[in-house]
C-alpha positions as CSV (number, residue, x, y, z in Angstrom):
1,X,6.8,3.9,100.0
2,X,6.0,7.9,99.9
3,X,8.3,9.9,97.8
4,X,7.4,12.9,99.7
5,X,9.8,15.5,100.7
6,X,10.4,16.0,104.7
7,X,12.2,17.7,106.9
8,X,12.1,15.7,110.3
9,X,11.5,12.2,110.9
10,X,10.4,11.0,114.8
11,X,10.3,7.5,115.4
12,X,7.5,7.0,117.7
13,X,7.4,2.8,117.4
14,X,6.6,1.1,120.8
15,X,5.4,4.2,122.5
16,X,1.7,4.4,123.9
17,X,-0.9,7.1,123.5
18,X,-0.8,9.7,124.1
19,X,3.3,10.2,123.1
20,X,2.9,9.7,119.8
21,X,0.7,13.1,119.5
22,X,2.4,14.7,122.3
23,X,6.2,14.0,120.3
24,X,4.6,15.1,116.8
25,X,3.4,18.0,118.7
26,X,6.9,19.4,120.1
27,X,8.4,18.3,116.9
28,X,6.4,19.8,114.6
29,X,7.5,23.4,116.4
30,X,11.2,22.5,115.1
31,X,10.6,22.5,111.4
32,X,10.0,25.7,109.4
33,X,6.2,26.4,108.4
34,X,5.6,24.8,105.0
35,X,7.7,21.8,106.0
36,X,6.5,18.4,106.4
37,X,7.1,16.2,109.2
38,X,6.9,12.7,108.9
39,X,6.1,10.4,111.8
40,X,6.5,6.5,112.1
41,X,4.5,5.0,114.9
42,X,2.9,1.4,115.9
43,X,0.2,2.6,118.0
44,X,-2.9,1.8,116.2
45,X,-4.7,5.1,118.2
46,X,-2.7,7.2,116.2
47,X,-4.9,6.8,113.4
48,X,-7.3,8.5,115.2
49,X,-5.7,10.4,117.6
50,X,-3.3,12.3,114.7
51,X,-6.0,13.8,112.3
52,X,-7.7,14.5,115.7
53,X,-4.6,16.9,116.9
54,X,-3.8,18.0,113.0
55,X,-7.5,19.2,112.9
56,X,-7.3,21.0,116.8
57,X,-3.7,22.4,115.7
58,X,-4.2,23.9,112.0
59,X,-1.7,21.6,110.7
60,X,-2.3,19.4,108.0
61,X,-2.1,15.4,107.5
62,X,-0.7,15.4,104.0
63,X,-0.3,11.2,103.5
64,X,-0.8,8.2,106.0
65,X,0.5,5.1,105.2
66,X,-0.6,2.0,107.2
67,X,2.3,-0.8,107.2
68,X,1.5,-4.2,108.9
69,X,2.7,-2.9,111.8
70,X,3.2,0.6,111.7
71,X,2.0,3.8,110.8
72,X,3.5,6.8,109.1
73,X,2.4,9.9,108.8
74,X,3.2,13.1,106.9
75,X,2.4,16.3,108.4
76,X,2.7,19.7,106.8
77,X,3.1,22.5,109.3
78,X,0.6,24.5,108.4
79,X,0.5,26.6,111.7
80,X,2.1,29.1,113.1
């Protein structure tokens, strides 16, 4: 379990690709730059598809933390 700090938490189990990066992607725009966003999903995609949009975005992927089922991830808005 992370101890970092967030902001906003989406749960993004059971949904497909591409909502994962399409939720963290509107959600990340409601958190103050700085912040970090953290993001809980089971779609095993997302563990390519999130450092894919971080990278394309400027934001930046701070922790990921692969459960047996799920994936969360910890985004720093980085950009503006």
């Amino acid at each position: 379990m992370s101890d970092i700090k967030f902001a906003k938490e989406l749960d993004l189990k059971g949904l497909a690709c591409p909502m994962p990066v399409v939720k963290v992607s509107k959600g990340i725009k409601e958190i103050e730059e700085g912040q970090v966003l953290k993001a809980v999903t089971t779609d095993r995609g997302s563990l390519s598809d999130m450092p894919a949009w971080a990278e394309t975005s400027g934001n930046e992927i701070v922790e990921t933390v692969e459960g047996d089922d799920e994936f969360t991830f910890y985004i720093k808005r980085t950009a503006t």
